[in-house]
C-alpha positions as CSV (number, residue, x, y, z in Angstrom):
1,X,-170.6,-135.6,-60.2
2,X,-171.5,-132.0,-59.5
3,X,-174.6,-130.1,-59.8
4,X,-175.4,-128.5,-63.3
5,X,-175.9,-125.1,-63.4
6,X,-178.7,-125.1,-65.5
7,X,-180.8,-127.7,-63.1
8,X,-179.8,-125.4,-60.1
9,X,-180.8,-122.5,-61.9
10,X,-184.5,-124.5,-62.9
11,X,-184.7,-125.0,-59.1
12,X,-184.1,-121.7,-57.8
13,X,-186.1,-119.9,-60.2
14,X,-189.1,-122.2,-59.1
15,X,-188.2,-120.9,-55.5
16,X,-188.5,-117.6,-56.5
17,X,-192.2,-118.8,-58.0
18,X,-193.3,-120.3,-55.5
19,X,-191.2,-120.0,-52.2
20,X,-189.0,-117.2,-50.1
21,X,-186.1,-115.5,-50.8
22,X,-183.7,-112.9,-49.5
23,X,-181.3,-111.2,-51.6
24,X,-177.8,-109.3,-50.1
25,X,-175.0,-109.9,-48.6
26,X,-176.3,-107.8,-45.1
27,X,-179.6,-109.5,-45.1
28,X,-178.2,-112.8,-45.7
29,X,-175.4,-112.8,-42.8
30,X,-178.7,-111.8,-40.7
31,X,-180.7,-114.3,-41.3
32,X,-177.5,-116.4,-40.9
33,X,-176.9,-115.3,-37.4
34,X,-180.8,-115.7,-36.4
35,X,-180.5,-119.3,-37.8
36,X,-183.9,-118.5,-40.0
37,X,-182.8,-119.7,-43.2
38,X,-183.0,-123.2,-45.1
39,X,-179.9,-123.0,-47.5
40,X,-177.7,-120.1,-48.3
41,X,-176.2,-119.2,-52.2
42,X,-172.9,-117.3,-52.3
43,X,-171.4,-115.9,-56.0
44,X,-167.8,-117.9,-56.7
45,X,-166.2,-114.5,-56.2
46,X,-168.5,-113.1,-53.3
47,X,-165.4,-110.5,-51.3
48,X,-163.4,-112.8,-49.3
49,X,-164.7,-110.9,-45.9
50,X,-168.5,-111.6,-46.6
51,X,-167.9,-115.6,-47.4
52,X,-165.9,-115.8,-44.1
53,X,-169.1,-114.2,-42.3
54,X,-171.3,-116.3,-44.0
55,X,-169.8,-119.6,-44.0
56,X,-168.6,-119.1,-39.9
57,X,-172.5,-117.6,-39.2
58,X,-174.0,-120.8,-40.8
59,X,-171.7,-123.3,-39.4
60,X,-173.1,-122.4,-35.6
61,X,-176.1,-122.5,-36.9
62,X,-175.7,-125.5,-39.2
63,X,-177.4,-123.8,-42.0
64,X,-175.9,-125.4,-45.7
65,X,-174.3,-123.1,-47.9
66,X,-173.6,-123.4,-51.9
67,X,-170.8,-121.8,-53.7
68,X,-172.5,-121.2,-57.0
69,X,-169.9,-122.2,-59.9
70,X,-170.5,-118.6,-61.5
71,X,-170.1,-114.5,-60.9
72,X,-172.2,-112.6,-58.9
73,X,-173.7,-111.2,-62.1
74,X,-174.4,-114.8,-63.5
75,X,-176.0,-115.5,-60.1
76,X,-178.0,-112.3,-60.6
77,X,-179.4,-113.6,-64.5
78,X,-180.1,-116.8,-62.9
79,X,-182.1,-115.0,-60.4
80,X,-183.8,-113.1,-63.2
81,X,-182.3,-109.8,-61.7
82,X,-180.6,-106.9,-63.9
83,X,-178.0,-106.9,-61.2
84,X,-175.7,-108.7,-59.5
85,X,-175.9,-111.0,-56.5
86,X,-173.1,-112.2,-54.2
87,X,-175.6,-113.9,-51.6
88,X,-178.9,-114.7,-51.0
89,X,-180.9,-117.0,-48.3
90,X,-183.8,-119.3,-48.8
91,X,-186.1,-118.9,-46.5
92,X,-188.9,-121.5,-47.9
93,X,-187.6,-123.5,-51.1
94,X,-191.4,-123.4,-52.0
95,X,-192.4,-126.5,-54.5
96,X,-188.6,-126.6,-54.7
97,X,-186.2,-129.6,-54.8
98,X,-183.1,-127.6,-54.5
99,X,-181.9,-128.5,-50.6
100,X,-182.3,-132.0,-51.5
101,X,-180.6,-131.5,-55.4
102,X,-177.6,-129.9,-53.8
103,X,-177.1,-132.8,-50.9
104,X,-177.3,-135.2,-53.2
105,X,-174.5,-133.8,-55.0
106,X,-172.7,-133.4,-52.3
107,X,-171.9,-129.7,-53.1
108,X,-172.7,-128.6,-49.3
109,X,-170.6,-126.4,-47.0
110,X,-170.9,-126.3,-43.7
């Protein structure tokens, strides 16, 4: 069974309440490569050269990543942005359930 977008979208907008967040593509692959970062959240149609940087940056530093089902700009809306996202990184889920919501659906990759 696979996550539903609308309770990963009630968990990361509590994240953005009451956690940490980074938003971009640069900042995210960063954070990747330092290993400082809980969960990572790429767009469905994130450019092919950024998702290969991602995923290979948090596989050495077993960090899990989540394709999120939607756009870039639906990823944004969830986010409660006016523009579009193609990555971000969690640094602190906050009073957030979403590490543990996406394991248990077994929609990690690593």
């Amino acid at each position: 069974m696979s996550l539903s977008v609308t309770d990963f979208a009630r968990e990361l907008q509590m994240v953005f309440k009451t956690g940490s967040v980074v938003i971009g593509t640069k900042k995210t692959i960063k954070l990747a490569k330092l290993g400082k970062t809980k969960l990572i959240v790429l767009a469905r149609n994130a450019p092919p050269e950024v998702k290969k940087d991602i995923l290979y940056y948090a596989k050495l530093a077993k960090i899990p990543v989540y394709e999120f089902p939607g756009t870039n700009m639906e990823l944004g809306a969830v986010c409660g942005k006016p523009f579009s996202i193609a990555a971000l990184a969690i640094i602190d889920p906050g009073q957030s359930n979403i590490i543990e919501l996406i394991k248990e659906h077994g929609e990690v990759k690593t």
